[in-house]
TISE-983989 format. One line per 5 residues: number of its first residue (from 0); their letters; for each residue x, y, z of C-alpha. Coordinates in Angstrom, 1 decimal, padded with zeros to 4 digits. Example, Ala and Ser with C-alpha at 12.3 -4.5 7.8 and 13.67 -1.06 7.14 Angstrom:
0 = AS = 012.3:-004.5:007.8 ~ 013.7:-001.1:007.1
# end
This chain:
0 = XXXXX = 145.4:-052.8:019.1 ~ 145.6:-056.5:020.2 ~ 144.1:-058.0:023.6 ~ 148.0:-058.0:025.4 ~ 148.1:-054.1:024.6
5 = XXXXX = 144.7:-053.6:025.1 ~ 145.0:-055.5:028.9 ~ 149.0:-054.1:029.2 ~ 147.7:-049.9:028.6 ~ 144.5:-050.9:031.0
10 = XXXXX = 147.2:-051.7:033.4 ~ 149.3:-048.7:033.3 ~ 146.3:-046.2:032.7 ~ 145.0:-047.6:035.7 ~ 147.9:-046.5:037.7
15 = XXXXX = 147.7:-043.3:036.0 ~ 144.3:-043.1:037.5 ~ 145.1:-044.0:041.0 ~ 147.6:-041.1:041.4 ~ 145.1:-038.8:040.1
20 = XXXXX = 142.2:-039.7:042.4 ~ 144.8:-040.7:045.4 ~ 143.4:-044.5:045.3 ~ 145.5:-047.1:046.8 ~ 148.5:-048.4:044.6
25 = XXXXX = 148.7:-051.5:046.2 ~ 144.9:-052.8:044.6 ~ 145.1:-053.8:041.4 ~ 141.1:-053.2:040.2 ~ 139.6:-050.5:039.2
30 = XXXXX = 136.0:-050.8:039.2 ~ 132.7:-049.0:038.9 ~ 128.8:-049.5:040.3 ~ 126.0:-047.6:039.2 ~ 123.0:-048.4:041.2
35 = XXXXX = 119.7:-046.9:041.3 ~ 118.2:-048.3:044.9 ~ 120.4:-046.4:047.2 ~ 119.4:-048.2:049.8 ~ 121.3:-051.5:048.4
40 = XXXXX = 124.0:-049.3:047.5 ~ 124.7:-048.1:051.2 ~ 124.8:-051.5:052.8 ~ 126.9:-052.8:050.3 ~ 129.6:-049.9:050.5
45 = XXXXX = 130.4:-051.1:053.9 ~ 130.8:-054.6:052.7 ~ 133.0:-053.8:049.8 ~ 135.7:-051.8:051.9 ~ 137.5:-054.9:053.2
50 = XXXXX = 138.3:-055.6:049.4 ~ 141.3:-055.2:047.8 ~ 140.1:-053.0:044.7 ~ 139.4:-049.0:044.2 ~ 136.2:-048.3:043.4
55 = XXXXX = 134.5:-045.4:041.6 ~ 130.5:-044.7:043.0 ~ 128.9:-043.0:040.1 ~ 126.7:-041.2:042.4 ~ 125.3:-037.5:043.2
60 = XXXXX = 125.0:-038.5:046.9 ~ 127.9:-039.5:049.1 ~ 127.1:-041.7:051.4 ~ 130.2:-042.6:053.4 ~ 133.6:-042.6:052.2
65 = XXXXX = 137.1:-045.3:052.6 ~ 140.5:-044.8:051.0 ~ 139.8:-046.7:047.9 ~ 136.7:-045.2:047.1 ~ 135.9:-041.8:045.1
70 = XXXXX = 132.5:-040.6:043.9 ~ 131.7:-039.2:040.2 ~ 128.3:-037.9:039.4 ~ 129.6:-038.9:035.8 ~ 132.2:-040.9:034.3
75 = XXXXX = 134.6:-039.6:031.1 ~ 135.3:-042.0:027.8 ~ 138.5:-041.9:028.3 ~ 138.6:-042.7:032.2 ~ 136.0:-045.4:031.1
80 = XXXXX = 138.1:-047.1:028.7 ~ 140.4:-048.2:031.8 ~ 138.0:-049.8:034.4 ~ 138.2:-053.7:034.7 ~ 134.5:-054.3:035.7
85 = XXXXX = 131.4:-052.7:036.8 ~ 128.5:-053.6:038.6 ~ 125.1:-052.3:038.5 ~ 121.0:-052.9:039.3 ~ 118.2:-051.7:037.0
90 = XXXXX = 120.0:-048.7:035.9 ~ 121.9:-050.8:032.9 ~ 120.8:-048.2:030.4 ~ 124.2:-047.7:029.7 ~ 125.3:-051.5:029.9
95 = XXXXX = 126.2:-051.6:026.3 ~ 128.6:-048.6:026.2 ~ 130.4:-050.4:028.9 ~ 130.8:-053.5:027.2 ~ 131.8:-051.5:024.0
100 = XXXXX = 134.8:-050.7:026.4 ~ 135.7:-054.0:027.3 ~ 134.2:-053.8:030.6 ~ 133.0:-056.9:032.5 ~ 129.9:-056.6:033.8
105 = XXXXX = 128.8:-057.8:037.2 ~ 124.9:-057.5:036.8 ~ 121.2:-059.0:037.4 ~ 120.8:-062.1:035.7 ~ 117.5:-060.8:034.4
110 = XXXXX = 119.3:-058.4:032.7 ~ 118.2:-056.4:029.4 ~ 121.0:-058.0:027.3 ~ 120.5:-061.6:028.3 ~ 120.9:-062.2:024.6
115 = XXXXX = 124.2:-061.1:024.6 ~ 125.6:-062.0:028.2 ~ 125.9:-065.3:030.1 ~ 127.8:-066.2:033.3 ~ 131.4:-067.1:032.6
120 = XXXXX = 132.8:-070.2:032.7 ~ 136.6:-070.5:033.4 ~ 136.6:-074.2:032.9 ~ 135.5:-073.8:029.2 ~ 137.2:-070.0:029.4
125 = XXXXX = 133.6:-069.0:027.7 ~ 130.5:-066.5:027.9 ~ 131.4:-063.1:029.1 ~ 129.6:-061.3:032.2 ~ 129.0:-063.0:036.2
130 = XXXXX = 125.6:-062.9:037.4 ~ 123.5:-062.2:040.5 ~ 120.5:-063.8:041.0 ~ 119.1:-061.7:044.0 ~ 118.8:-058.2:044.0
135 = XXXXX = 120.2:-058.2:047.7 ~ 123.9:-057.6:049.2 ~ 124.9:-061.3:049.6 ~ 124.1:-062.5:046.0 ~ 125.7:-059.3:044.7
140 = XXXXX = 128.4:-059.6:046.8 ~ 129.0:-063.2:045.7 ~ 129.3:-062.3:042.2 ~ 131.9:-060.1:043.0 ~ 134.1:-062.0:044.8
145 = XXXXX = 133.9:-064.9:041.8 ~ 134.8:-062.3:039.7 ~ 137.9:-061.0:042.1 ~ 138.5:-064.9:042.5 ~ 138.7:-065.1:038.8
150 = XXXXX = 141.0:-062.3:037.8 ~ 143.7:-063.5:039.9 ~ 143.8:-066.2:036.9 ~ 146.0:-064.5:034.1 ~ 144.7:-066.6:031.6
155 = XXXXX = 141.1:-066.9:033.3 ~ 140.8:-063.0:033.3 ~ 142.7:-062.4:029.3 ~ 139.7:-065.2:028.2 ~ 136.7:-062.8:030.2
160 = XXXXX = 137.7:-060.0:028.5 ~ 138.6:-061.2:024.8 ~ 134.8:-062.8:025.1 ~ 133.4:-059.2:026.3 ~ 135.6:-057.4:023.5
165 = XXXX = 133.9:-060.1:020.8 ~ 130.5:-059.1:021.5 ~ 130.6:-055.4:019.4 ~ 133.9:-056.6:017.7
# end
């Protein structure tokens, strides 16, 4: 499967996954965060509900809810395979099964796989991840909006994920 199918079936499986979970059509991001300081993870929910993008907490605790938001304690392959980006804290033991499902990761910039990932550069349409340098709601919250900011770039975004798809591939 090429990158234009690959990007074109993320597109319409993510539809498929907005009338199952009732998500809001009218976003067009699907995205996950994992995060193990729940603290962080509260204050940020409140932040992230004025974005346009539906958002799956992988989560045992619920800690408030908005219409674009579900929580999983656990996330399926095959509902993996059609999220757009994720973000997460220390708990990236599962970073590289994300990127193996061309995932773009939103994470710490002193991150495990620092080998592997560097902040991306639309100018150059290179590297493959966006960074936060803090571990606090602003710099996260900053990375995510360049990334948002980004996608809205056809070409910008197709680039982000063919690097993340060439890292196992």
């Amino acid at each position: 499967m090429g990158l234009t199918e690959i990007l074109n079936e993320k597109k319409k499986q993510a539809e498929s996954i907005k009338n199952k979970y009732k998500l809001l059509k009218k976003n067009k991001i699907v995205w996950i965060i994992v995060m193990e300081d729940k603290d962080l993870l509260k204050n940020l929910l409140d932040w992230l509900s004025i974005l346009p993008v539906d958002l799956i907490v992988l989560s045992k605790e619920e800690f408030w809810q908005y219409e674009s938001m579900i929580y999983m304690d656990d996330i399926s392959d095959s509902l993996l395979f059609w999220v757009d980006f994720i973000v997460c804290d220390n708990c990236m033991a599962k970073l590289s099964d994300y990127l193996k499902k061309w995932i773009v990761p939103i994470v710490s910039k002193d991150n495990y796989l620092n080998n592997l990932l560097n902040e991306f550069n639309p100018v150059k349409s290179e590297w493959n991840a966006f960074f936060y340098t803090e571990n606090n709601v602003w710099s996260i919250f900053y990375a995510i909006v360049r990334y948002l900011e980004n996608h809205k770039f056809p070409y910008d975004n197709r680039n982000l994920v063919k690097n993340v798809l060439d890292i196992y591939y």
